[in-house]
Wavefront OBJ file of the C-alpha trace (Angstrom):
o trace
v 0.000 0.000 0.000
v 1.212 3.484 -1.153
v 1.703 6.324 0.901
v -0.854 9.063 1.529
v 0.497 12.803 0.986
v -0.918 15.075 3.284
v -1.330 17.756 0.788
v -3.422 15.524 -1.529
v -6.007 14.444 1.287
v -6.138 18.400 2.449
v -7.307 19.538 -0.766
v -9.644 17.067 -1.811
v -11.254 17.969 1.689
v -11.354 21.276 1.460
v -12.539 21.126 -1.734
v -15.168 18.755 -0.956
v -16.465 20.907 1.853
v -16.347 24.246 0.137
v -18.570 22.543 -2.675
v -21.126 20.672 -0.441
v -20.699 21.818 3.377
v -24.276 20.452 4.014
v -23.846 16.773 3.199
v -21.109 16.381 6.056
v -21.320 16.176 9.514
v -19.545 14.933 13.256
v -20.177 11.503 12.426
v -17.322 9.631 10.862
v -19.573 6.693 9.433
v -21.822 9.423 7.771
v -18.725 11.421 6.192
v -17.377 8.048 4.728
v -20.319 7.499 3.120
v -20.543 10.904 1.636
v -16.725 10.835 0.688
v -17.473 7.321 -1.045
v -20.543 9.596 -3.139
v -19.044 12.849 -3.918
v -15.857 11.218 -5.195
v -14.354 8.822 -7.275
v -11.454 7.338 -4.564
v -10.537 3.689 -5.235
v -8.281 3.371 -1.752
v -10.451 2.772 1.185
v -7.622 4.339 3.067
v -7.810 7.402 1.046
v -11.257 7.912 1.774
v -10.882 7.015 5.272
v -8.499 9.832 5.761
v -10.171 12.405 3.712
v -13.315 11.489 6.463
v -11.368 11.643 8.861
v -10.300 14.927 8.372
v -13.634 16.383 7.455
v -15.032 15.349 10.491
v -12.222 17.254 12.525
v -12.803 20.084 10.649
v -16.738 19.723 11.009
v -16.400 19.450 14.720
v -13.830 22.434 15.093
v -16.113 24.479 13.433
v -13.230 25.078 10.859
v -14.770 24.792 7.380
v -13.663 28.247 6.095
v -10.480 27.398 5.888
v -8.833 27.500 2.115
v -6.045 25.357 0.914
v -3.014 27.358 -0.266
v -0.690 25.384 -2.712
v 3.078 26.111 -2.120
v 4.778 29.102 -4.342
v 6.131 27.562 -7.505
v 9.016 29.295 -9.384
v 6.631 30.033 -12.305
v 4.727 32.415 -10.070
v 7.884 34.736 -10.062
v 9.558 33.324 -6.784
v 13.139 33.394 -7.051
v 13.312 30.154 -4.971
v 15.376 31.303 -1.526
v 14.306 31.751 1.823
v 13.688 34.987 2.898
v 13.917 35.635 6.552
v 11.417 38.095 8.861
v 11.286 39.419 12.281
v 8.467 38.962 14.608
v 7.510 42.338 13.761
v 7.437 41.339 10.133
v 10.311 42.992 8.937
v 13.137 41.689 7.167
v 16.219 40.063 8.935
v 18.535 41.339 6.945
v 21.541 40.147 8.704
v 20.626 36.202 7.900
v 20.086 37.050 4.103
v 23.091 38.265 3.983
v 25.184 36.028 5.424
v 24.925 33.591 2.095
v 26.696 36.272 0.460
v 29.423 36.822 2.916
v 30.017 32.835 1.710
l 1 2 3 4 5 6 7 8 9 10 11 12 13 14 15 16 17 18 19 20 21 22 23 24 25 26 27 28 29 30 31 32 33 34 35 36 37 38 39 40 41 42 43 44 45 46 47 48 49 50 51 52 53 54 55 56 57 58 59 60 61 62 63 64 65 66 67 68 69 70 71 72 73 74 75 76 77 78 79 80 81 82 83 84 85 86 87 88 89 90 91 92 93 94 95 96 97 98 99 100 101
């Protein structure tokens, strides 16, 4: 059996919820069932997970939440770290110390 990426089972989910909110609830059982409708997963893991996860979310009272994929390098991201403050200012001092290298 394959491994499950995290990122795969938290977009389906939020995906699923943001389209039909209604259908899910606290109950597990009743979330597999509607994962099982709504989508077309094979892997009885899968769906477990995706669920699993829905019903957290459900019973957190957490279903605005929006799934943000990672910054590619197409999107204009040069691809290094950059490094803030707690204030949300640059650190300048640890960007520049790859330079001093």
């Amino acid at each position: 059996m394959g491994r499950i990426k995290t990122v795969l089972t938290k977009r389906m989910t939020l995906k699923l919820l943001k389209v039909s909110k209604e259908r899910f609830t606290e109950d597990f059982e009743h979330n597999k069932k509607a994962v099982s409708e709504l989508t077309t997963v094979s892997s009885p893991k899968l769906r477990n997970i995706i669920a699993g996860y829905a019903t957290r979310l459900i019973r957190r009272g957490d279903t605005e939440r929006t799934y943000r994929p990672p910054i590619s390098k197409e999107d204009g991201d040069s691809g290094e770290r950059r490094h803030y403050r707690r204030d949300g200012k640059r650190d300048n001092k640890r960007d520049n110390k790859k330079d001093r290298r």
